[in-house]
FIFI-788740 format. One record per atom (N, C-alpha, C, O): chain; atom name; z negated, y negated, x. Coordinates in pm, 1 decimal, always signed. Each point is the difference from the previous one (the first is absolute). Example, Ala and Ser with C-alpha at 12.3 -4.5 7.8 and 13.67 -1.06 7.14 Angstrom:
2
mol=A atom=N z=-780.0 y=+569.0 x=+1319.0
mol=A atom=CA z=+0.0 y=-119.0 x=-89.0
mol=A atom=C z=+0.0 y=-120.0 x=+90.0
mol=A atom=O z=-66.5 y=+1.9 x=+103.6
mol=A atom=N z=+138.5 y=-106.9 x=-138.6
mol=A atom=CA z=-6.0 y=-119.0 x=+82.0
mol=A atom=C z=-73.0 y=-109.0 x=-77.0
mol=A atom=O z=-16.9 y=-110.8 x=+50.9
END
This chain:
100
mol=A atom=N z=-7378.4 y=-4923.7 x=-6353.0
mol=A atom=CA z=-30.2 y=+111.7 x=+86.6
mol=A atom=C z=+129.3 y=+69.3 x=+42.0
mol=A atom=O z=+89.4 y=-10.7 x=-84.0
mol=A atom=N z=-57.3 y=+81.9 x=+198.4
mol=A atom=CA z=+53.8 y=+41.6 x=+66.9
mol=A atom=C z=+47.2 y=+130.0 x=-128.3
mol=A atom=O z=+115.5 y=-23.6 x=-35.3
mol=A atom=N z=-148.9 y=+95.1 x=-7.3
mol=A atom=CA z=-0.7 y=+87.6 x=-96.1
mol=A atom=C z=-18.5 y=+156.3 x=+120.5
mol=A atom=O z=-91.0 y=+12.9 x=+81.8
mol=A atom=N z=+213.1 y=+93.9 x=-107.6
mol=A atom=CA z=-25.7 y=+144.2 x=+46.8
mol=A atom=C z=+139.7 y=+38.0 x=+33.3
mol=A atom=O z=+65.2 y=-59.3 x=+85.9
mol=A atom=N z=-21.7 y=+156.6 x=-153.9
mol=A atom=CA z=+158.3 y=+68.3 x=+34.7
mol=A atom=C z=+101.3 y=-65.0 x=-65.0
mol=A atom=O z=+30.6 y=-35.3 x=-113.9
mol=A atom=N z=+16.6 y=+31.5 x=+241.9
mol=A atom=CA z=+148.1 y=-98.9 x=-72.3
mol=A atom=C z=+119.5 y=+46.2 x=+99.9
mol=A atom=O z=+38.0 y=-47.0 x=+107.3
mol=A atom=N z=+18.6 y=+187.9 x=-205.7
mol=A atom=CA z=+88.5 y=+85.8 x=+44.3
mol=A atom=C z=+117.8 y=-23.0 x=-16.6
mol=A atom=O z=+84.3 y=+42.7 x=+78.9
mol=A atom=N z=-43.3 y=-139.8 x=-221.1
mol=A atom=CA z=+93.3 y=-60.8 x=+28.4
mol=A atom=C z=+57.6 y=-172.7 x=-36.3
mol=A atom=O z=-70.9 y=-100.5 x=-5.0
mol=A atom=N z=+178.1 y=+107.4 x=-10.6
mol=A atom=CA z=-10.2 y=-125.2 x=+25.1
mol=A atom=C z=-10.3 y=-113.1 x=+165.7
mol=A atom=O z=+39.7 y=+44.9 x=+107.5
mol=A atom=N z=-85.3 y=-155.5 x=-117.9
mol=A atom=CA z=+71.0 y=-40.9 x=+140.0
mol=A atom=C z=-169.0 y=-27.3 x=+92.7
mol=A atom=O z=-24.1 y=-67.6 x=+100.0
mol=A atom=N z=-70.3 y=+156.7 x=-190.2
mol=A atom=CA z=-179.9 y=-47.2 x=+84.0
mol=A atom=C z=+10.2 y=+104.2 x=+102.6
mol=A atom=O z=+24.4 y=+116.7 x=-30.7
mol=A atom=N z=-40.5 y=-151.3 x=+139.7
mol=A atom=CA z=-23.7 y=+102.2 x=+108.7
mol=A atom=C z=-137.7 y=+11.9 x=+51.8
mol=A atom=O z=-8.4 y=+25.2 x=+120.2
mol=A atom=N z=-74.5 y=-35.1 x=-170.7
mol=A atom=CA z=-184.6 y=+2.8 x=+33.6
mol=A atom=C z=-74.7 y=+94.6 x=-76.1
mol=A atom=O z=+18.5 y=+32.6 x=-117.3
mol=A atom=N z=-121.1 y=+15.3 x=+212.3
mol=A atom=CA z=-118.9 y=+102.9 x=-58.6
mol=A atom=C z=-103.8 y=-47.5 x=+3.7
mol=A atom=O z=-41.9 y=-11.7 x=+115.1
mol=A atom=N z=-76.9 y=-52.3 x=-254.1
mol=A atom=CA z=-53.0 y=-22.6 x=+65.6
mol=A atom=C z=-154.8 y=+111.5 x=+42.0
mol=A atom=O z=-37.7 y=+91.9 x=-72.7
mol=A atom=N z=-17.1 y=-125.3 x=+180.8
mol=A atom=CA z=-84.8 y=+77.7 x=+62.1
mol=A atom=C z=-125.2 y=+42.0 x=-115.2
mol=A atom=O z=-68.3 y=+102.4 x=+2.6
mol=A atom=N z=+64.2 y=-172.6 x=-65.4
mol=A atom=CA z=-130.4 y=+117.9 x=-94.5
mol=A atom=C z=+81.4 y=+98.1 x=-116.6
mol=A atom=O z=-63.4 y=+77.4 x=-71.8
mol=A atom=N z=+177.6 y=-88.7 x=+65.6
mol=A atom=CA z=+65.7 y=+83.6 x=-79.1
mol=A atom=C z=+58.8 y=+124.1 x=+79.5
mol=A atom=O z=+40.4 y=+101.8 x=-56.3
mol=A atom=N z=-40.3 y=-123.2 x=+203.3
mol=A atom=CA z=+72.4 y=+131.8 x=+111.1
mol=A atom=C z=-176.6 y=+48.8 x=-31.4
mol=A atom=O z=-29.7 y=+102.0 x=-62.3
mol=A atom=N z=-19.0 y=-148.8 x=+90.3
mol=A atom=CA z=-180.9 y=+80.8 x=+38.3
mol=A atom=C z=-26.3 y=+84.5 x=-184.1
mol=A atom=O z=-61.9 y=+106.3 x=-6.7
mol=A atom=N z=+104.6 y=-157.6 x=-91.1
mol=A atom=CA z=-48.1 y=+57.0 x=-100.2
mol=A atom=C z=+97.4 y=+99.4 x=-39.4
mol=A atom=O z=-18.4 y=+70.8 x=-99.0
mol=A atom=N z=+131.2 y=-61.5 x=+179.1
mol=A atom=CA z=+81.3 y=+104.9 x=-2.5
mol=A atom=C z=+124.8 y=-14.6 x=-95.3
mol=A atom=O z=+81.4 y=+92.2 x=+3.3
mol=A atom=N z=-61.6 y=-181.8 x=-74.9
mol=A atom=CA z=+166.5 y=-53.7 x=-80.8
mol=A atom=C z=+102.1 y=+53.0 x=+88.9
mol=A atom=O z=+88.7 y=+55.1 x=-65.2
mol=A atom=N z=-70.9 y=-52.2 x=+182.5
mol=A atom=CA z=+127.9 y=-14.0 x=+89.3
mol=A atom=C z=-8.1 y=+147.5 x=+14.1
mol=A atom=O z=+110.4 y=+34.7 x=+41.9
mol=A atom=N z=-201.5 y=+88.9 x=-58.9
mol=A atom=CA z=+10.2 y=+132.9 x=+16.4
mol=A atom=C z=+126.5 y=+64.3 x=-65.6
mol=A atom=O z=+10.0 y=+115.4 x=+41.7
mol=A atom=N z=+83.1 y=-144.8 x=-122.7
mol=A atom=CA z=+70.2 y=+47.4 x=-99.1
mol=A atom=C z=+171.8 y=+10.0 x=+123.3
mol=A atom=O z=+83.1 y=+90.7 x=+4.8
mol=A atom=N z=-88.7 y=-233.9 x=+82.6
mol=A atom=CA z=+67.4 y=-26.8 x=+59.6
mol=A atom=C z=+16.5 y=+44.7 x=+188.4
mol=A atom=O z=+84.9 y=-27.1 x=+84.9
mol=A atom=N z=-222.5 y=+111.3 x=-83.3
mol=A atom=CA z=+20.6 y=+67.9 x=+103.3
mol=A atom=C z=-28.8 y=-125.9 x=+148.1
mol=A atom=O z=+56.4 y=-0.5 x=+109.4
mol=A atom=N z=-166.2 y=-96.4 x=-164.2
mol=A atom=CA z=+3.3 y=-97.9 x=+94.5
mol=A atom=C z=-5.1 y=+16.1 x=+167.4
mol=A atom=O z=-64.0 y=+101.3 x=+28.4
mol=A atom=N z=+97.3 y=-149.5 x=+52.0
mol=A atom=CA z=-50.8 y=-4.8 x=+129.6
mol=A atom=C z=-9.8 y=-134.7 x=+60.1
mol=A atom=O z=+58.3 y=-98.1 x=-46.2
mol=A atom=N z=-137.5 y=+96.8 x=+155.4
mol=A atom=CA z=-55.2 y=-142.4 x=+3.9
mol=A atom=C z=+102.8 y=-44.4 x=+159.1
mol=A atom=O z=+9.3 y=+75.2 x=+97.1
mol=A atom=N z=+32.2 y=-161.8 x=-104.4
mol=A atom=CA z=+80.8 y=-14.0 x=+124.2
mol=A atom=C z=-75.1 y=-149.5 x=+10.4
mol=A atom=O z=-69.7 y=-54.7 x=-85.4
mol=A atom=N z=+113.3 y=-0.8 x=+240.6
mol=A atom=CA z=+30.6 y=-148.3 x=+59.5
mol=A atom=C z=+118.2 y=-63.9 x=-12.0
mol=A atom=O z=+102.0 y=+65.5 x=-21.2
mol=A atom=N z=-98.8 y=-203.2 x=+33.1
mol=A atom=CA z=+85.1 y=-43.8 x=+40.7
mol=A atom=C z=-17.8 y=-112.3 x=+100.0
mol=A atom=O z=-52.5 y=-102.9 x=-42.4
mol=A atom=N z=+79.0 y=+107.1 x=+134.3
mol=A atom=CA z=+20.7 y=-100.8 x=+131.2
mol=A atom=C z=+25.0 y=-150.4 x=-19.4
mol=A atom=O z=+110.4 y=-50.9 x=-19.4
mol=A atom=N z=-206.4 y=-1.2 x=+25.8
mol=A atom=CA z=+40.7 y=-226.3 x=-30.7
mol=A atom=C z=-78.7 y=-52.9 x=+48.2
mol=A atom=O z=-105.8 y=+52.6 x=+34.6
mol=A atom=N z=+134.5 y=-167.6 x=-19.4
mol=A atom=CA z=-123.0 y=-97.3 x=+67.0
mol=A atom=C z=-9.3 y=-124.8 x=-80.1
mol=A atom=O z=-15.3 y=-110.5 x=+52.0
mol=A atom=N z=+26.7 y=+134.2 x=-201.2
mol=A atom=CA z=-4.4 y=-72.4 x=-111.0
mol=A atom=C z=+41.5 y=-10.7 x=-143.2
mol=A atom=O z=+112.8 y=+47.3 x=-14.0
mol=A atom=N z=-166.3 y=-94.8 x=-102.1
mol=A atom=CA z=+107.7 y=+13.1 x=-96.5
mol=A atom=C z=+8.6 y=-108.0 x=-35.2
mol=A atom=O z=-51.2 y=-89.1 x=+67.8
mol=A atom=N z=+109.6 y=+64.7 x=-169.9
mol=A atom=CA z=-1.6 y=-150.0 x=-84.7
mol=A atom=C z=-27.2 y=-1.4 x=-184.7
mol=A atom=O z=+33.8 y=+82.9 x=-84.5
mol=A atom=N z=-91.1 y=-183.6 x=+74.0
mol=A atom=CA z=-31.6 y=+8.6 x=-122.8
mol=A atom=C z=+24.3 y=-102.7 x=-56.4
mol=A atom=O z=-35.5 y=-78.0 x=+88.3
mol=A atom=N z=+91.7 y=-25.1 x=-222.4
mol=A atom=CA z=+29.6 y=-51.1 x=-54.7
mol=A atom=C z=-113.3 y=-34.2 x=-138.0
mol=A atom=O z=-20.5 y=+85.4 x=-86.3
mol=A atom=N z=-49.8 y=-230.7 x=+83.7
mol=A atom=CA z=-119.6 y=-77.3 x=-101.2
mol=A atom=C z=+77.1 y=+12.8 x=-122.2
mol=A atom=O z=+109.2 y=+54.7 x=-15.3
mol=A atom=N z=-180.1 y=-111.5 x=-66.0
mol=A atom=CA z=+62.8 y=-18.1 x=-130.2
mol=A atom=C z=+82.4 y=-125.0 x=-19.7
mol=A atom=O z=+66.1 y=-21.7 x=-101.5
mol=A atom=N z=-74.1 y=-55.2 x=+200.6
mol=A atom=CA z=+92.0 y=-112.1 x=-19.6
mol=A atom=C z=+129.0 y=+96.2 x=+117.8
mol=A atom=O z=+52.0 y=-80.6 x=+77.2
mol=A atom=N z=-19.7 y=+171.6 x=-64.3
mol=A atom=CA z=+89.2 y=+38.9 x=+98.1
mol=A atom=C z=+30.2 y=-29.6 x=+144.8
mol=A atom=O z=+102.1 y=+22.5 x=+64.9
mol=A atom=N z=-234.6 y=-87.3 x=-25.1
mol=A atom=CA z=+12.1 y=-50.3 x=+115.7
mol=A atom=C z=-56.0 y=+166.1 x=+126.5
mol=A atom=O z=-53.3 y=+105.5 x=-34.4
mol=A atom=N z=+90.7 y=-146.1 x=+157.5
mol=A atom=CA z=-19.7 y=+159.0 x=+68.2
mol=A atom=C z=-92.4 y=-9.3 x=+73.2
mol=A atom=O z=-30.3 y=-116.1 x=+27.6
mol=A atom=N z=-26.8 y=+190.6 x=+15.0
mol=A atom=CA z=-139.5 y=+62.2 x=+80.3
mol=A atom=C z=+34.6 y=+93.2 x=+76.3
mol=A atom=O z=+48.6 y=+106.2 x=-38.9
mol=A atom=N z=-68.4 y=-134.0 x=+144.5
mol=A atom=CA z=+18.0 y=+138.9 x=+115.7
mol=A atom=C z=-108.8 y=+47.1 x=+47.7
mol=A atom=O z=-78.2 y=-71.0 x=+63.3
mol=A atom=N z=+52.1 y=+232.5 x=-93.4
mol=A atom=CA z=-138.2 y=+46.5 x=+92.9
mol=A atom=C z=+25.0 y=+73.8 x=+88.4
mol=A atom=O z=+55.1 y=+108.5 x=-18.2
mol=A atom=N z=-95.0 y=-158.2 x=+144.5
mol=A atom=CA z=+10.6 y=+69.5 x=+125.0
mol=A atom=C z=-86.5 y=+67.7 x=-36.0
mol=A atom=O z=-70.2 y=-14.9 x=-100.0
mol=A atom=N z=+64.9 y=+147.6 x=+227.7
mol=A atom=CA z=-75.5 y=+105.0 x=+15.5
mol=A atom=C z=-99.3 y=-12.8 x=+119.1
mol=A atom=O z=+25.0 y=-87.6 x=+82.9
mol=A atom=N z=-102.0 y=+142.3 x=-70.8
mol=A atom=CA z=-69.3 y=-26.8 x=+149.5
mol=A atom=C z=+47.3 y=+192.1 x=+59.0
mol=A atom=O z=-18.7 y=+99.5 x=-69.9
mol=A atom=N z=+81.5 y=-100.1 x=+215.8
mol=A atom=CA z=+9.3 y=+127.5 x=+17.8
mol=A atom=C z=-11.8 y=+91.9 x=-14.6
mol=A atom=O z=-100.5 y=+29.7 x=-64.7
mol=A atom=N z=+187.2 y=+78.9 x=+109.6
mol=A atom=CA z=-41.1 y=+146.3 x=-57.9
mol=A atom=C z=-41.6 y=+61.6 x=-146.6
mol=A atom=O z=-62.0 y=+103.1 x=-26.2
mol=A atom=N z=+148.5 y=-257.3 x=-106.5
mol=A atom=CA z=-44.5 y=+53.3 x=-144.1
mol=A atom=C z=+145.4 y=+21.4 x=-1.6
mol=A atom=O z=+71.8 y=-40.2 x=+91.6
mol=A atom=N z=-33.8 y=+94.1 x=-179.6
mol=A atom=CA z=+113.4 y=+30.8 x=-90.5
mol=A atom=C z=-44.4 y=+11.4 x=-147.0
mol=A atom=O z=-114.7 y=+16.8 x=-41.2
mol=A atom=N z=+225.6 y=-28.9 x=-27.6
mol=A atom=CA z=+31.3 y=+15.3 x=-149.3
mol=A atom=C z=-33.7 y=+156.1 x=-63.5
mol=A atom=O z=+80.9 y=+90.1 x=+21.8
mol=A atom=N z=-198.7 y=-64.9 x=-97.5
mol=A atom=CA z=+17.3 y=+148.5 x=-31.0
mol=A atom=C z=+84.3 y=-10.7 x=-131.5
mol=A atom=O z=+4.5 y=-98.9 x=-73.1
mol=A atom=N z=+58.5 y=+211.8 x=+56.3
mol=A atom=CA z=+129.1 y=+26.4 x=-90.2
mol=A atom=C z=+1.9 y=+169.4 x=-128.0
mol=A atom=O z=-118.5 y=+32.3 x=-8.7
mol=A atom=N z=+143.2 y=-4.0 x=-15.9
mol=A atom=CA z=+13.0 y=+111.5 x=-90.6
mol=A atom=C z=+133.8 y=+59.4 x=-43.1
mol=A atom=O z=+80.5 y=-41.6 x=-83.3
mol=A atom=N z=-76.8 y=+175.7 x=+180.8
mol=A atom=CA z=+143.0 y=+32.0 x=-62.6
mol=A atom=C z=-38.0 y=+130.0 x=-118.0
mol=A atom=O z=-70.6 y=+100.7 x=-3.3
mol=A atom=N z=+182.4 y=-187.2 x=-103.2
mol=A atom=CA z=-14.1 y=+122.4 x=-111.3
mol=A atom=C z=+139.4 y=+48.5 x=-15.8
mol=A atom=O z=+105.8 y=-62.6 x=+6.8
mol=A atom=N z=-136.1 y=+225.5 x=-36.0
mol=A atom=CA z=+109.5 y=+61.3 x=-54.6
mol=A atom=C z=+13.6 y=+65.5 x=-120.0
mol=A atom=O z=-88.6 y=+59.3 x=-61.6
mol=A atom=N z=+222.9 y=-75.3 x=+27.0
mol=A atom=CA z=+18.2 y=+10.2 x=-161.3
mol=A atom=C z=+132.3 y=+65.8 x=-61.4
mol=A atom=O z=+89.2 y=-76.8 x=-36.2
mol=A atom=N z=-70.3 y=+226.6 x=+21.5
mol=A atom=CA z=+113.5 y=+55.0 x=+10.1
mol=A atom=C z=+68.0 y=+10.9 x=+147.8
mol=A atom=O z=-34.3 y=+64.5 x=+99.2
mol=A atom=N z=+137.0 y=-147.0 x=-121.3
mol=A atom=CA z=+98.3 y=+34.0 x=+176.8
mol=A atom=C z=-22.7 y=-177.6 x=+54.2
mol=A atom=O z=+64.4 y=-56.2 x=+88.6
mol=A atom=N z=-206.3 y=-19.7 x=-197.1
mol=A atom=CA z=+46.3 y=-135.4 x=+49.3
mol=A atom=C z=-163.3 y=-66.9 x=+95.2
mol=A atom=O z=-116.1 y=+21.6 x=-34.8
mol=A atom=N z=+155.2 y=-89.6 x=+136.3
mol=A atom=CA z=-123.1 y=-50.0 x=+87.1
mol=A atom=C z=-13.5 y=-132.5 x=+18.3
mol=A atom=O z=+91.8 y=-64.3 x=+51.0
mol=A atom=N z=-184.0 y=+17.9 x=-82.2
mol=A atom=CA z=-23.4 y=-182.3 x=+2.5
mol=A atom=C z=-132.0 y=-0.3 x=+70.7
mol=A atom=O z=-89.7 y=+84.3 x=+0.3
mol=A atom=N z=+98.7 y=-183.6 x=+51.1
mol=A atom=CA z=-147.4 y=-82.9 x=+77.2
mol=A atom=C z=-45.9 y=-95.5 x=-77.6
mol=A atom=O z=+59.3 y=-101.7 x=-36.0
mol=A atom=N z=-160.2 y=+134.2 x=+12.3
mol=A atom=CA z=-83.3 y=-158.2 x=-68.3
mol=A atom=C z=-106.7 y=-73.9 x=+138.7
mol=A atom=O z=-21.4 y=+56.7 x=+107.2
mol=A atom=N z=-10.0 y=-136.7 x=-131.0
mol=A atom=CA z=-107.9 y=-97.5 x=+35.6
mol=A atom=C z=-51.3 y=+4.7 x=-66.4
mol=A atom=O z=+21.9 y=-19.1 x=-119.6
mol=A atom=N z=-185.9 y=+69.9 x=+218.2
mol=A atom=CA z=-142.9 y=+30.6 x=-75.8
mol=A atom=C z=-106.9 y=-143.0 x=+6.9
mol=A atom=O z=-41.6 y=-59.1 x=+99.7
mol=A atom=N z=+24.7 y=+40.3 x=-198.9
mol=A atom=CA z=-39.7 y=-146.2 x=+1.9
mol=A atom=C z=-148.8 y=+31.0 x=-36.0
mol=A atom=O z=-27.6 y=+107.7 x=-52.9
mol=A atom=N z=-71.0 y=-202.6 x=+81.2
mol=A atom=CA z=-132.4 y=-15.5 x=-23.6
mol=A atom=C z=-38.0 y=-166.8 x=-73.0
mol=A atom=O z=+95.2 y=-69.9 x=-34.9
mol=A atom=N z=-188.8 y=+36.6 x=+23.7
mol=A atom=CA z=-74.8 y=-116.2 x=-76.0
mol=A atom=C z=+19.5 y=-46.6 x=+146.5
mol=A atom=O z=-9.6 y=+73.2 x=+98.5
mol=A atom=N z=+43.5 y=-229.0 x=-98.2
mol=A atom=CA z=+51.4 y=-120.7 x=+39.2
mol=A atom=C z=-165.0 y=-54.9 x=+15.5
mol=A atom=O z=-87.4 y=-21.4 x=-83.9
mol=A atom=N z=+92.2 y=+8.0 x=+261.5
mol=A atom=CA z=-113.5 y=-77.4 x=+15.1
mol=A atom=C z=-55.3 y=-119.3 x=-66.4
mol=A atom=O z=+73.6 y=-64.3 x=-74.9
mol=A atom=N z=-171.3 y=+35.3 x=+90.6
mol=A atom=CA z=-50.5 y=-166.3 x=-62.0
mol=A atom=C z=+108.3 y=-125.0 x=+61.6
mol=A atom=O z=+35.6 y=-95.5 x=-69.0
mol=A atom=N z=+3.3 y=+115.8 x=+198.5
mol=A atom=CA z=+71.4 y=-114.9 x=+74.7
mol=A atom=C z=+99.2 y=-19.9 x=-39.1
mol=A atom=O z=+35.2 y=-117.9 x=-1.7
mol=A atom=N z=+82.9 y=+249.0 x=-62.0
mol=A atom=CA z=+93.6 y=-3.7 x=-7.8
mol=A atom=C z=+78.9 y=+21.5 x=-156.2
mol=A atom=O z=+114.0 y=+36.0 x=-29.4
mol=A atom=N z=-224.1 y=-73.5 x=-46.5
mol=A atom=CA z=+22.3 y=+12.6 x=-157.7
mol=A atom=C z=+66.0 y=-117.4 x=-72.2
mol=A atom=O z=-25.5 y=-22.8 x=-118.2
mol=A atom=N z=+112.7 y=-53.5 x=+191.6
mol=A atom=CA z=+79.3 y=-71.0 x=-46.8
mol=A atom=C z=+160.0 y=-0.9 x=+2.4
mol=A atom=O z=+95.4 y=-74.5 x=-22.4
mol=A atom=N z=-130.1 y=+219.1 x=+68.5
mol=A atom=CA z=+173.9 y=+83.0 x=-40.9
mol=A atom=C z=-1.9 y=+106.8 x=-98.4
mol=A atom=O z=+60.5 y=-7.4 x=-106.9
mol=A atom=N z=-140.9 y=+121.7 x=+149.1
mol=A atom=CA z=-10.3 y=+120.1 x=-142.1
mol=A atom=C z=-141.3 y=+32.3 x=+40.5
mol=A atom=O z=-76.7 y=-54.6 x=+79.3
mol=A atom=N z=+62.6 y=+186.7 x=-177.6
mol=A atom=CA z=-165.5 y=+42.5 x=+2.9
mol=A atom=C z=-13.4 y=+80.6 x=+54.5
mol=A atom=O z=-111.6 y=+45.4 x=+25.1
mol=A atom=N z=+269.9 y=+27.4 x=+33.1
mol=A atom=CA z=-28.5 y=+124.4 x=+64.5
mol=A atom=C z=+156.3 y=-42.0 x=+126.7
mol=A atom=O z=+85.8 y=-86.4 x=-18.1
mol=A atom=N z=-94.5 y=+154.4 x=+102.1
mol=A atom=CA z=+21.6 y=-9.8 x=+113.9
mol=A atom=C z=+68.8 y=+152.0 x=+54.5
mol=A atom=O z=-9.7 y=+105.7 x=-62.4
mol=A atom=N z=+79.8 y=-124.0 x=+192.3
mol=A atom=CA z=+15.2 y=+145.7 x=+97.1
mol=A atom=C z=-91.0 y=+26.8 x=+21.9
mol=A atom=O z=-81.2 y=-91.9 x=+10.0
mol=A atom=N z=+28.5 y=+245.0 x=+13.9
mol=A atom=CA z=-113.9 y=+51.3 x=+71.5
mol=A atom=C z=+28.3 y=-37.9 x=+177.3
mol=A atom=O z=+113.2 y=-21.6 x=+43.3
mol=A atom=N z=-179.8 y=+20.3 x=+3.1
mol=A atom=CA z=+33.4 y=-11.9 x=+140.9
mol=A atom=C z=-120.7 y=+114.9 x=+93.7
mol=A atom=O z=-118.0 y=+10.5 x=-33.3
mol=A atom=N z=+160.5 y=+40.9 x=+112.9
mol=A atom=CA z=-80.5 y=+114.5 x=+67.2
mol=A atom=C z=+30.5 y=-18.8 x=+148.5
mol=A atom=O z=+101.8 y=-4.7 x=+69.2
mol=A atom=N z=-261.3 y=-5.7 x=-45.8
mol=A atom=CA z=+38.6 y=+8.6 x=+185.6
mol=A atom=C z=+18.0 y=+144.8 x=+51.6
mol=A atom=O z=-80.4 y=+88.0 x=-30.8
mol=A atom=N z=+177.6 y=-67.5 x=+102.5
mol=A atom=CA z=+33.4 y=+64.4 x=+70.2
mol=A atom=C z=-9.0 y=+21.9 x=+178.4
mol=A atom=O z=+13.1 y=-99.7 x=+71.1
mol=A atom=N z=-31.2 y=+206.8 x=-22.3
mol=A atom=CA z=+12.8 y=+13.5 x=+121.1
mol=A atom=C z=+115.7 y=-77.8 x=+125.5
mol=A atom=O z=+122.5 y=-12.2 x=-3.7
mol=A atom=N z=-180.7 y=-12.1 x=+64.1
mol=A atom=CA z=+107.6 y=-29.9 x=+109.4
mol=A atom=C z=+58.1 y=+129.2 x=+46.0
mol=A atom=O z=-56.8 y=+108.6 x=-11.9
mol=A atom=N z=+182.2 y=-129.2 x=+68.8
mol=A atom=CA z=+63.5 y=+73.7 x=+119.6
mol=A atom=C z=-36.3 y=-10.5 x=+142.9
mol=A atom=O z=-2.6 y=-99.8 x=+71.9
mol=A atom=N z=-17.3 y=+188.8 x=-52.8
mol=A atom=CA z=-99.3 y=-25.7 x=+129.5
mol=A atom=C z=+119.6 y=-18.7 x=+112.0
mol=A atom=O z=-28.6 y=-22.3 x=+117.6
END
């Protein structure tokens, strides 16, 4: 499993039922985007996987603050049925509005 807060050290991910049950409150979370039209993911034999996006999603993200210090995590969710031959949990991805 993906686990929860991982403030330090080199994990940069939140995952999404631990922002909703409130763990990340201590850190003053805010929820930002980030702009892609894919990520990549790596099987257990290390081989790579690329997931495109279908338009108008981006990466949702989490910035926490902590003293004078600010990091972004990647808010990850449970890893569809299709794509469970890389991890169990995944980027969140959120559709977003166009620019008109």
């Amino acid at each position: 499993m993906c686990g929860g807060i991982q403030y330090q050290g080199d994990k940069s991910w939140a995952r999404l039922d631990s922002i909703k049950t409130g763990k990340w409150k201590p850190w003053h979370s805010r929820s930002a985007l980030i702009p892609a039209d894919g990520f990549m993911e790596k099987d257990s034999e290390k081989q790579s996987h690329w997931i495109a996006f279908q338009p108008g999603r981006m990466i949702q993200a989490l910035l926490a603050e902590r003293n004078d210090g600010r990091r972004v995590y990647i808010v990850t969710e449970e890893t569809p049925p299709d794509y469970r031959c890389t991890h169990d949990c995944r980027p969140r991805l959120v559709q977003v509005t166009k620019p008109a």
